[in-house]
C-alpha positions as CSV (number, residue, x, y, z in Angstrom):
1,X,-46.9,-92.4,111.4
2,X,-47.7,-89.8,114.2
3,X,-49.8,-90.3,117.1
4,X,-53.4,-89.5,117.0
5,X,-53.7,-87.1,118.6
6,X,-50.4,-85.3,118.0
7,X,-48.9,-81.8,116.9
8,X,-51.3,-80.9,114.3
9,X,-50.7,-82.1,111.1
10,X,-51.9,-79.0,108.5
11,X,-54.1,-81.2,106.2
12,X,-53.8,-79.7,102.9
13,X,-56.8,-80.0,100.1
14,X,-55.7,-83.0,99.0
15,X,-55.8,-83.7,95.5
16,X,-58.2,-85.2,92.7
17,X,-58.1,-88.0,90.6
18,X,-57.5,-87.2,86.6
19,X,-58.0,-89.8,83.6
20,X,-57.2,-89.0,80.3
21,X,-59.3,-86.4,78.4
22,X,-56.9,-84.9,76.6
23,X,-53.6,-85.4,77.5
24,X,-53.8,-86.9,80.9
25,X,-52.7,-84.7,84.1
26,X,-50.4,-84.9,87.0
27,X,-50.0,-84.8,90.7
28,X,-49.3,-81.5,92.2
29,X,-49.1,-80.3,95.1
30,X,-51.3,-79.1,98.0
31,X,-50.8,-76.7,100.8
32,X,-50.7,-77.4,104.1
33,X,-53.6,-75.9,106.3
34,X,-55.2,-76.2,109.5
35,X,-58.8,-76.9,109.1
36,X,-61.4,-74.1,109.2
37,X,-63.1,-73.3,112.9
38,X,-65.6,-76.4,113.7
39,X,-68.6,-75.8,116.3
40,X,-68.7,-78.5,119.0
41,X,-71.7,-79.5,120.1
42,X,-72.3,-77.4,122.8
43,X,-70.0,-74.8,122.3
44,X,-70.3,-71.2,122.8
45,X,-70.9,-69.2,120.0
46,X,-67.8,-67.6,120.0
47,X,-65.9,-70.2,120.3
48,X,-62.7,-70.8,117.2
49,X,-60.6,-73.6,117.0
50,X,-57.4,-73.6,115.2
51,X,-57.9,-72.4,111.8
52,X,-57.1,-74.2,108.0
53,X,-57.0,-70.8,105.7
54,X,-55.0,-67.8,106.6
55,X,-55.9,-65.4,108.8
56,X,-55.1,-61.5,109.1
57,X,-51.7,-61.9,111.1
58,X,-48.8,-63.9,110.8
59,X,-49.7,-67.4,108.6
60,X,-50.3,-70.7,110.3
61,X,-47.2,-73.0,110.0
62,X,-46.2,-74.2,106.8
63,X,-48.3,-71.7,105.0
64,X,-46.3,-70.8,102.1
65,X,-47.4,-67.7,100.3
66,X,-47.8,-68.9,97.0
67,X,-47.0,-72.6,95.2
68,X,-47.7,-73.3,91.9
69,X,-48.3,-76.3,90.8
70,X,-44.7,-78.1,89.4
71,X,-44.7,-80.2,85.9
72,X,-46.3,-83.5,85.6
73,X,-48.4,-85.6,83.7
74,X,-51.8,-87.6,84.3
75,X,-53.6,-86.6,87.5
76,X,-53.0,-84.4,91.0
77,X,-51.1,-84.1,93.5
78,X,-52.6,-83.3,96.9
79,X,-55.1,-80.2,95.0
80,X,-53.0,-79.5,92.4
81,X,-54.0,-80.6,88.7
82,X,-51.0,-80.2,86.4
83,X,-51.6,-80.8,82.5
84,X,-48.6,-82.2,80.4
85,X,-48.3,-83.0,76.9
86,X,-49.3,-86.2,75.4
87,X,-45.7,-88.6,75.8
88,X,-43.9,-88.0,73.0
89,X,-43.5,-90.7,70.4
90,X,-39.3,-91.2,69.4
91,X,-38.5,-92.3,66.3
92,X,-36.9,-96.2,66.4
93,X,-33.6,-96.0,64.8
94,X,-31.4,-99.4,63.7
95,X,-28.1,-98.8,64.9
96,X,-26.5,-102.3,64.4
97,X,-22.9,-101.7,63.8
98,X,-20.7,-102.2,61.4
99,X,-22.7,-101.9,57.6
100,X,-23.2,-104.6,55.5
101,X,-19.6,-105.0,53.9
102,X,-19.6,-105.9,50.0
103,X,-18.4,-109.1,48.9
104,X,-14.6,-109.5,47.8
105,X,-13.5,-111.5,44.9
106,X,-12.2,-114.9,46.5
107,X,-8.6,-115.2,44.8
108,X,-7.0,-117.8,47.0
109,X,-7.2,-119.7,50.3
110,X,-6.1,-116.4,52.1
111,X,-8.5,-114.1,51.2
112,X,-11.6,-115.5,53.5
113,X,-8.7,-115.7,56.4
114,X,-8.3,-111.7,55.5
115,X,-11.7,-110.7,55.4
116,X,-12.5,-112.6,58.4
117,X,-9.7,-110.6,60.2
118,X,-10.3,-107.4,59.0
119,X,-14.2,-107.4,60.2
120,X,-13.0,-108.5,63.7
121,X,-10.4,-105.4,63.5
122,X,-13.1,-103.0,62.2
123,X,-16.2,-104.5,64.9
124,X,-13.8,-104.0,67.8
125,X,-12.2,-100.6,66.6
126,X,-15.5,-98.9,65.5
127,X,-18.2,-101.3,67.6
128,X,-16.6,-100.1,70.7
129,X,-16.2,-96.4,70.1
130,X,-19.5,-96.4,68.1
131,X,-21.4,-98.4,71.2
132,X,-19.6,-96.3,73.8
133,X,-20.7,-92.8,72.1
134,X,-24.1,-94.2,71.6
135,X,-24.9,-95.1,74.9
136,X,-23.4,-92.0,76.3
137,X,-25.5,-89.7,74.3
138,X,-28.3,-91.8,74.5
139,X,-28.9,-92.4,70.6
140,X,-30.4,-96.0,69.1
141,X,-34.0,-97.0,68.8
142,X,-33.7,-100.6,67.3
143,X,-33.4,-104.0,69.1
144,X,-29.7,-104.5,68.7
145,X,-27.2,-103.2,70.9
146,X,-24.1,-102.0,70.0
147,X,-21.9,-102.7,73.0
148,X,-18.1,-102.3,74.0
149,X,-15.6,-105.0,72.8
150,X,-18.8,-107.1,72.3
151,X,-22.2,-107.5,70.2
152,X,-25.6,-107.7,72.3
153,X,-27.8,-109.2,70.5
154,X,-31.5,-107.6,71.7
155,X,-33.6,-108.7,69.1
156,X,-37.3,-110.4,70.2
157,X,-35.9,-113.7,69.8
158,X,-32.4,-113.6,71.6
159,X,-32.2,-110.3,74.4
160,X,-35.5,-109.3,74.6
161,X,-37.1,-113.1,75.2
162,X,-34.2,-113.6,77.9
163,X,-35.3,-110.3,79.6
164,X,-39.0,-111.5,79.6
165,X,-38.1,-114.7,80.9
166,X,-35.9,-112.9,83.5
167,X,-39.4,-110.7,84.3
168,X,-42.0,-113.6,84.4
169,X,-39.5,-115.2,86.9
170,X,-39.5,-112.9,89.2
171,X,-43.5,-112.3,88.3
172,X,-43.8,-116.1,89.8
173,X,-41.4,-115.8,92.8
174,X,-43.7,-113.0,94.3
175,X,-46.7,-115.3,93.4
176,X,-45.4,-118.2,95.0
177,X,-43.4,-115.9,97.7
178,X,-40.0,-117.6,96.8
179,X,-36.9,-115.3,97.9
180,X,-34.2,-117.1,96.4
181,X,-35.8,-117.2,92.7
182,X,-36.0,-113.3,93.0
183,X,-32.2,-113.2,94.3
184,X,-31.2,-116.0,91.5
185,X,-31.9,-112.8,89.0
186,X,-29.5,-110.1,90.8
187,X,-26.0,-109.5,91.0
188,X,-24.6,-110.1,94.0
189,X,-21.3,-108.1,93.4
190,X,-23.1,-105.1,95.0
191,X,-23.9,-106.1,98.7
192,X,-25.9,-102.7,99.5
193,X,-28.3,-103.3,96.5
194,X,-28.3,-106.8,97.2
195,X,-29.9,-105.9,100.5
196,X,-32.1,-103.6,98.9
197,X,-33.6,-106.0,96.5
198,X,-33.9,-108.5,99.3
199,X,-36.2,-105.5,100.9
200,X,-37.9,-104.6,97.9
201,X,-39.3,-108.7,97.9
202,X,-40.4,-108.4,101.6
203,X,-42.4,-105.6,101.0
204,X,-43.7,-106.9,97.7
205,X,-45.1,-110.7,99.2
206,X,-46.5,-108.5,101.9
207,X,-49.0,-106.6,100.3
208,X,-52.3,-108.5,99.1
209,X,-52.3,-108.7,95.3
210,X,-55.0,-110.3,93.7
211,X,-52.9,-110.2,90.8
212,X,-49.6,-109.1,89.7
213,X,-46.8,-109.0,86.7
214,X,-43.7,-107.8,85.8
215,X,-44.4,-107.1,81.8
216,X,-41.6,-105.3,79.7
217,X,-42.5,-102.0,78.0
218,X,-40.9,-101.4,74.7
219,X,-39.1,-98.1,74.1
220,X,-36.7,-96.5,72.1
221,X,-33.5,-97.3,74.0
222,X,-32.2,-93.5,73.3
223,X,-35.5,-92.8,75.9
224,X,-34.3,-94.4,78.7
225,X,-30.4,-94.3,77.9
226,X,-30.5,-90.8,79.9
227,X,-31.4,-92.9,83.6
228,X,-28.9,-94.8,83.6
229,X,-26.2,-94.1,86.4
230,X,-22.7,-93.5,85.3
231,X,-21.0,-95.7,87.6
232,X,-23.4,-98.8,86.3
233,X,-21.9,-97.9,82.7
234,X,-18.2,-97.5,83.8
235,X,-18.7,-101.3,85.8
236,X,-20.4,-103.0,83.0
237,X,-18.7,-101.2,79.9
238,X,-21.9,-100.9,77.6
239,X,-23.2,-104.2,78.0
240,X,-26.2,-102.5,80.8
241,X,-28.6,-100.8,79.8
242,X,-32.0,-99.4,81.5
243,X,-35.7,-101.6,81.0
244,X,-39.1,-99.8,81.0
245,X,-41.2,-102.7,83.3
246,X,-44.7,-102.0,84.0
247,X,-46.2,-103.7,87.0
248,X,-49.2,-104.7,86.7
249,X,-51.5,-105.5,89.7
250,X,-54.5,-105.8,91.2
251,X,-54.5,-105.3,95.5
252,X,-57.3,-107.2,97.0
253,X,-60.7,-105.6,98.0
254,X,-59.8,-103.0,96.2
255,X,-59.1,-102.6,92.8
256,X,-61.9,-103.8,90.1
257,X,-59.3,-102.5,87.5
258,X,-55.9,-103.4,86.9
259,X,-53.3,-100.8,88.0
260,X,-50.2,-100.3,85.8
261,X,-47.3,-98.5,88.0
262,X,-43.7,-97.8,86.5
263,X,-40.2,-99.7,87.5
264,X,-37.3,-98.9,85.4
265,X,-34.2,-101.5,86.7
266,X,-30.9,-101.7,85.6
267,X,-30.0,-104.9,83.9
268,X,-26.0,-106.1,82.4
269,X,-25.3,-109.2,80.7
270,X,-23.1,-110.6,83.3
271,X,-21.1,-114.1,82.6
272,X,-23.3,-114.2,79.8
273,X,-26.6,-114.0,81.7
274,X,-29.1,-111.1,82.2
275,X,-29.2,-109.9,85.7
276,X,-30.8,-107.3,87.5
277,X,-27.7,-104.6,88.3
278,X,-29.1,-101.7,89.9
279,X,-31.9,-98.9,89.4
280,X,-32.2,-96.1,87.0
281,X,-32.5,-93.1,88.4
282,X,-33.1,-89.1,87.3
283,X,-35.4,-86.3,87.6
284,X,-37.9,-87.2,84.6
285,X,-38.6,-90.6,86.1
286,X,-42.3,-91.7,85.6
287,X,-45.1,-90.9,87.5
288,X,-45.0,-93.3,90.5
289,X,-41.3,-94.3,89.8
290,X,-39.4,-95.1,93.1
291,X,-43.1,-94.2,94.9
292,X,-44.9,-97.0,95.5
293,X,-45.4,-98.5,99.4
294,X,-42.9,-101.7,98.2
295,X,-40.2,-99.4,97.5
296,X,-39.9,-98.1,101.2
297,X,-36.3,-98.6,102.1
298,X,-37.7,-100.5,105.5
299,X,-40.3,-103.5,106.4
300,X,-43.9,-102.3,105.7
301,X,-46.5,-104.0,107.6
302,X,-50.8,-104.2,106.3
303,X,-53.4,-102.9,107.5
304,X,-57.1,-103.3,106.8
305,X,-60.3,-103.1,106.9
306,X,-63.5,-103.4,104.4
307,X,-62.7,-100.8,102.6
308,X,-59.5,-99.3,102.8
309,X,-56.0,-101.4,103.1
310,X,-53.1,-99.2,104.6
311,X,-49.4,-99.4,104.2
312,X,-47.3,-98.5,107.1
313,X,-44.1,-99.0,108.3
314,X,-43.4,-102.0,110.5
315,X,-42.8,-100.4,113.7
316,X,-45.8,-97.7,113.2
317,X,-48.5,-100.6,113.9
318,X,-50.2,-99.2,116.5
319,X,-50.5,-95.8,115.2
320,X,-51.4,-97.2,111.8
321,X,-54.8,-99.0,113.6
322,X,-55.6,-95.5,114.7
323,X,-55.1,-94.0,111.0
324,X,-57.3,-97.1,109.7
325,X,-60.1,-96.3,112.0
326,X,-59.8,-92.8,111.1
327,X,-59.7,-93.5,107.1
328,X,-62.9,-96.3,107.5
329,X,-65.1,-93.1,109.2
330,X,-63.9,-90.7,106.3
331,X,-64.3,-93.0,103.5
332,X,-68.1,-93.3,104.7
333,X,-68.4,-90.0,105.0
334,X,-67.6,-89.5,101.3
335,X,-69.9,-92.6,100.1
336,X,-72.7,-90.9,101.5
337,X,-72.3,-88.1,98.8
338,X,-70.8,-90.3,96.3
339,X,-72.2,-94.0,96.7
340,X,-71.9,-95.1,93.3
341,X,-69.2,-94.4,90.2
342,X,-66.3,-95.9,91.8
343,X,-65.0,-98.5,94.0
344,X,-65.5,-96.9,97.1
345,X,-61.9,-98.6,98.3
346,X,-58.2,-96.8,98.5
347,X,-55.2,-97.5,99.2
348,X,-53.4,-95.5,101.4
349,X,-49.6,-95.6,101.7
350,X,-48.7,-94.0,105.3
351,X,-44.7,-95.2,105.9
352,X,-41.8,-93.3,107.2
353,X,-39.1,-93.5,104.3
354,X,-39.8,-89.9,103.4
355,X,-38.3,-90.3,100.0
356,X,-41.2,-92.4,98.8
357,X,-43.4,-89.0,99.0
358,X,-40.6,-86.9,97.8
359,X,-40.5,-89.0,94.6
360,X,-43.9,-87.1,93.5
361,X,-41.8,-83.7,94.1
362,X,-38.9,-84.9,92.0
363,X,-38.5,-80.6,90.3
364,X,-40.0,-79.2,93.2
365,X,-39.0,-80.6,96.5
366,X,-39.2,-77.2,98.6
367,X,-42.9,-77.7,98.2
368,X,-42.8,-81.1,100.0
369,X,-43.0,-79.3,103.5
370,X,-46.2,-77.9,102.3
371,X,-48.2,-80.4,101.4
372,X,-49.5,-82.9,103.7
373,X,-50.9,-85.9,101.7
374,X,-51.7,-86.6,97.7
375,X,-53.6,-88.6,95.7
376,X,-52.4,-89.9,93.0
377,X,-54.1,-91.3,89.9
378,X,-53.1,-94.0,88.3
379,X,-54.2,-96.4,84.8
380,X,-54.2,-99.6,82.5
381,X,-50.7,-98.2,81.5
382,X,-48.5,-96.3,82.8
383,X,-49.2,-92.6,81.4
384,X,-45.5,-91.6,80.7
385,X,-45.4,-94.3,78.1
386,X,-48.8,-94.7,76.6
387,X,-50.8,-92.3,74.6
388,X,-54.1,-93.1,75.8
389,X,-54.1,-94.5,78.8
390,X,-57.7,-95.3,80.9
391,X,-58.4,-94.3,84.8
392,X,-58.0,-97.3,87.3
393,X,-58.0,-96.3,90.9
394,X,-56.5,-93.6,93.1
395,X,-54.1,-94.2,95.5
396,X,-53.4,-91.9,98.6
397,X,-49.6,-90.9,100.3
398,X,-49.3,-89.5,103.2
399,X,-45.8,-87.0,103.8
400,X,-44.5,-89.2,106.7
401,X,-43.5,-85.9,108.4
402,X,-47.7,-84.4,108.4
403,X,-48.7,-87.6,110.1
404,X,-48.9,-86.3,113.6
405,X,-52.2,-85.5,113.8
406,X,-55.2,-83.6,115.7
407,X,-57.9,-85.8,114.8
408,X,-60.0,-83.6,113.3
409,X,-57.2,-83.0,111.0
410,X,-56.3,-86.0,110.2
411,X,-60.4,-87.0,109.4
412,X,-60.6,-84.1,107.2
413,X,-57.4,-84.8,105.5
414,X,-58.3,-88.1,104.4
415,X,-61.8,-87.1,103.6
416,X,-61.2,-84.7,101.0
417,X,-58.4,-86.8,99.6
418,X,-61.1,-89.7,99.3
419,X,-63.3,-87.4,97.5
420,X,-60.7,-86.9,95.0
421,X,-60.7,-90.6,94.9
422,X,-64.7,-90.8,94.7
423,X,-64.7,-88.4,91.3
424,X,-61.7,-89.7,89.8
425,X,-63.2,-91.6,87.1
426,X,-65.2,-88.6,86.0
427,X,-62.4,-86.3,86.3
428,X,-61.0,-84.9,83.2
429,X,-58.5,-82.1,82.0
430,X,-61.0,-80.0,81.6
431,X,-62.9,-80.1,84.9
432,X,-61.8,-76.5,86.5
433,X,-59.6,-76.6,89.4
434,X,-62.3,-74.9,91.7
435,X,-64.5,-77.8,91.2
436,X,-62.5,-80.2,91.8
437,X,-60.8,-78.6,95.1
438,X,-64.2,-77.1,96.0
439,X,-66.2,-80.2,95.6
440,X,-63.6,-82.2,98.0
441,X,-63.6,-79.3,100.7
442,X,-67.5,-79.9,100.1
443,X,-67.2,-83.1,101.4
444,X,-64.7,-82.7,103.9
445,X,-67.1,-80.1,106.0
446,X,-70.5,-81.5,104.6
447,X,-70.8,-82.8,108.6
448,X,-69.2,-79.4,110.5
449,X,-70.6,-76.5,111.5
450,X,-68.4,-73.8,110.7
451,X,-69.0,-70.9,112.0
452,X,-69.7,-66.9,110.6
453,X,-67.0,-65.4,112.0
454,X,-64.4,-68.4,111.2
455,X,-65.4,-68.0,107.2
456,X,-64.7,-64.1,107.5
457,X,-61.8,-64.6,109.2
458,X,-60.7,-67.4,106.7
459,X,-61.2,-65.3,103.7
460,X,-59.8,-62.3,105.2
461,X,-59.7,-59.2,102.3
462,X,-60.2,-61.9,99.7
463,X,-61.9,-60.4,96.5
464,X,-64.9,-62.6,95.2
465,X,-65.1,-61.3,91.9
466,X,-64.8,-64.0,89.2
467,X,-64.3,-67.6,89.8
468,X,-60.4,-68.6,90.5
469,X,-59.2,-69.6,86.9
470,X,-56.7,-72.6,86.7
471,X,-53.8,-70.5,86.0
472,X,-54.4,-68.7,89.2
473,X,-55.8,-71.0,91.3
474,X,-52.4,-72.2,93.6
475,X,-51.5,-68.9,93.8
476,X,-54.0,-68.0,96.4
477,X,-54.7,-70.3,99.5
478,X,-57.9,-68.8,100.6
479,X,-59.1,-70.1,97.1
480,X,-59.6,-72.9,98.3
481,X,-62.1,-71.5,100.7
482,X,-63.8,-69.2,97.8
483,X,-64.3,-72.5,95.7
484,X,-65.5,-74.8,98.8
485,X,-68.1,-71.9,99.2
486,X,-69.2,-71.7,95.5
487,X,-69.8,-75.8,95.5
488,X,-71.8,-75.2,99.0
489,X,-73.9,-72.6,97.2
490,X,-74.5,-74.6,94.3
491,X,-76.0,-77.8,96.5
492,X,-77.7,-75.7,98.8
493,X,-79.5,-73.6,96.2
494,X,-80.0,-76.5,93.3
495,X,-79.5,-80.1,95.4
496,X,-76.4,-82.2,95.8
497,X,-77.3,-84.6,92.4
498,X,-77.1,-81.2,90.8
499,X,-73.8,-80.7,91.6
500,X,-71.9,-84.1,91.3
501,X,-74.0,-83.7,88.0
502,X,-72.3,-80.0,87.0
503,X,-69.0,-81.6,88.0
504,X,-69.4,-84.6,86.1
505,X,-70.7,-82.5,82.9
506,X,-66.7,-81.5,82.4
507,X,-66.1,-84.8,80.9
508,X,-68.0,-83.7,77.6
509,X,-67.7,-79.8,77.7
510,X,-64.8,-77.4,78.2
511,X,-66.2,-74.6,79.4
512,X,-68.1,-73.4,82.9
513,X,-70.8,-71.5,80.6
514,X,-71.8,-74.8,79.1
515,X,-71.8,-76.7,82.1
516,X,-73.6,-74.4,84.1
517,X,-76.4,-73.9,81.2
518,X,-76.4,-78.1,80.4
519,X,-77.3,-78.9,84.3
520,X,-78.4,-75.2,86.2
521,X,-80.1,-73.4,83.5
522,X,-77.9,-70.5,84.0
523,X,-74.9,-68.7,82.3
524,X,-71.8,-68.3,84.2
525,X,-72.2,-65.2,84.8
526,X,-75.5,-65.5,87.1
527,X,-73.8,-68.2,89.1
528,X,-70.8,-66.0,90.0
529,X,-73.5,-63.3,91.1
530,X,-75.2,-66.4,92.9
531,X,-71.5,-67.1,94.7
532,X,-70.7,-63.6,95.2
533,X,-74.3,-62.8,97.1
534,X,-73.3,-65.8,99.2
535,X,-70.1,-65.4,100.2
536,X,-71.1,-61.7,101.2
537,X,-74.1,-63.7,103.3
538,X,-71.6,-65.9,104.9
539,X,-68.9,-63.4,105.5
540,X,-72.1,-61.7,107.6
């Protein structure tokens, strides 16, 4: 967490919020900008401040020419909307080893001594190859595990129930705030992870869940058999394997929804007990994976007020009052536009383990310089593992390293990434990336005076021709200008309800002609002569 009033912290468009429509959508990634020129009261007309958009010259810092958006599923990152496929649904395949053998003709004493002998031989010589090639290449589906010199049983009534038991214990240790029935779970062999679980509690008990569990998700174990680390496998032979968990929780004053986030651990039956080994780890880890403020590799400490509860690192305190009383004047701002339709509460996650933000950029991680802060949508289930999951809340990260500051940066910032938060619900696959980014720079300046020369400046030799198209959108910056201009236009020349009303319209129709005829009365063509007549007014 930077100081206040710090090197300037390039505040990017933050992002939206995105539940399913079709197949839910993914955080992306936003640029890093300076804010357009702001008027102070009382300043001469000429007068420019540092400027958001590119300018004719060299680029502000951290501008990149171009980024578009990585792959990802349900939501945004920062501005960036990223549409994935619905999860794919794996086939469940029994792969309890050896077959069924027929019955031999008893002849004397001996023979159920030999048949009894020869299944050992043939579980241990073919059980253990079989088990070790299946985990390795990731095959199964069933409930039984085929394991290494030994059967594990992971049917609902023997594994599975002793993994849910293991789960709802350390559901009521964070409840009751009880360190040593957490620890009682996991391994102590491994003293670093050791230390990293006993972290992992701290920062859990400290933030203020109205409600919270550890449920297990059931998948195909040939899903998950790909995160789990090699050196895990080689320690525990085959008798580890990786669980799908889904936390569920609710954080006090401000979720009315329950919020489903992903944790994938590492569990090996270990002197005949379950026990928590490790993590999983890869590059097609679930949204949120390794990204949530309790996975911080250092103490978190709270902050809060009546509408917004902030995570920060322990020793970033101070500095995290002055982000809180910067996030309570934004998040008023935006309730004055959108009052209604959410829960008018975030949660904002501001610490300095800079691998928490660079989870969200897991395929794209030269892009995490340029973006300054997302929001991140999340639901009822976690979106990697349902089909049809429904919205719940928005959080908002901060990149640890964009935290230092100019005020006004930092207010506008978090003001456009709370008006992702504010149109979240209504947010869809379908909503066009230049209203969504438009309508959140809409907010973000609805109070500023920008002036003439700073818009011409900002768009530079920009071509307003046809509205920015999805495909295209990232790969301009000064789009985000263009579309913050076209959702101006719109409220100035048809009221503000009118345009909350166009964006919400996307949750029923696909396309801008429909939405603009349902709720303006005009074809999409006339409103991008509308947008290009003002633009060419504002560039003067």
């Amino acid at each position: 967490m930077g100081p206040p009033a710090a090197e300037a912290l390039p505040a990017a468009p933050p992002a939206a919020v995105q539940p399913p429509a079709a197949p839910p959508q993914a955080p992306g990634p936003a640029p890093v900008q300076a804010p357009l020129p702001v008027v102070p009261p009382g300043a001469p007309a000429q007068f420019i401040p540092q400027q958001r958009v590119p300018f004719p010259g060299p680029p502000p810092q951290g501008m990149p020419p171009q980024y578009p958006p990585p792959q990802g599923y349900p939501g945004q990152f920062g501005a960036v909307h990223v549409h994935q496929q619905p999860p794919q649904t794996f086939p469940s395949y029994a792969y309890g080893w050896p077959p069924q053998l027929p019955p031999q003709p008893r002849r004397s004493f001996l023979w159920p001594v030999l048949i009894a002998l020869l299944v050992v031989s043939m579980v241990l010589a073919l059980g253990g190859a079989a088990a070790a090639t299946w985990a390795l290449r990731g095959g199964g589906g069933s409930e039984t595990e085929v394991v290494a010199s030994t059967w594990v049983d992971m049917r609902t009534g023997v594994g599975v129930k002793a993994i849910e038991e293991l789960l709802e214990r350390h559901t009521q240790a964070v409840k009751k705030k009880d360190l040593n029935a957490w620890m009682a779970d996991v391994e102590q062999t491994d003293a670093a992870f050791v230390k990293r679980q006993k972290q992992l509690f701290d920062n859990l008990v400290k933030l203020p869940f109205s409600d919270i569990s550890f449920d297990r998700t059931r998948l195909p174990a040939r899903q998950l058999a790909k995160f789990l680390p090699s050196q895990l496998f080689d320690r525990y032979h085959a008798a580890v394997h990786v669980e799908a968990v889904t936390i569920r929780h609710r954080v006090e004053g401000v979720d009315s929804k329950t919020v489903a986030t992903p944790w994938m651990p590492v569990v090996a039956l270990v002197d005949g007990k379950w026990r928590i080994v490790g993590d999983a780890a890869g590059k097609d880890m679930p949204l949120g994976a390794n990204g949530q403020p309790w996975d911080s590799a250092g103490p978190v400490a709270v902050l809060r007020n009546e509408r917004v509860v902030a995570v920060v690192s322990a020793d970033d305190v101070e500095r995290g009052r002055t982000l809180l009383q910067h996030a309570d004047t934004s998040i008023r701002q935006v309730i004055e536009v959108r009052p209604a339709g959410w829960d008018g509460k975030v949660l904002v996650t501001a610490v300095q383990d800079k691998r928490i933000f660079d989870t969200y950029f897991a395929e794209s991680q030269e892009r995490v310089a340029q973006v300054a802060a997302i929001a991140v949508p999340y639901y009822n289930q976690v979106g990697d593992w349902a089909t049809s999951p429904a919205y719940s809340s928005t959080r908002v990260v901060f990149n640890p390293t964009q935290l230092t500051a100019q005020t006004e940066e930092l207010a506008h910032d978090l003001t456009h990434e709370f008006a992702h938060a504010a149109m979240g619900p209504v947010t869809t696959a379908r909503t066009p990336r230049w209203v969504v980014e438009g309508f959140a720079e809409y907010v973000a300046y609805k109070k500023d005076r920008v002036p003439q020369a700073g818009i011409r400046q900002a768009l530079g030799d920009l071509v307003i021709s046809t509205l920015p198209t999805d495909a295209e959108f990232y790969s301009e910056p000064r789009n985000y200008i263009a579309s913050w201009l076209a959702n101006r236009m719109i409220a100035e020349k048809y009221g503000q309800d009118k345009l909350i009303a166009f964006y919400e319209a996307f949750q029923n129709v696909a396309e801008v002609e429909s939405a603009a005829r349902e709720v303006l009365g005009i074809g999409v063509s006339q409103l991008e002569q509308q947008w290009r007549d003002y633009v060419a007014k504002q560039r003067g």
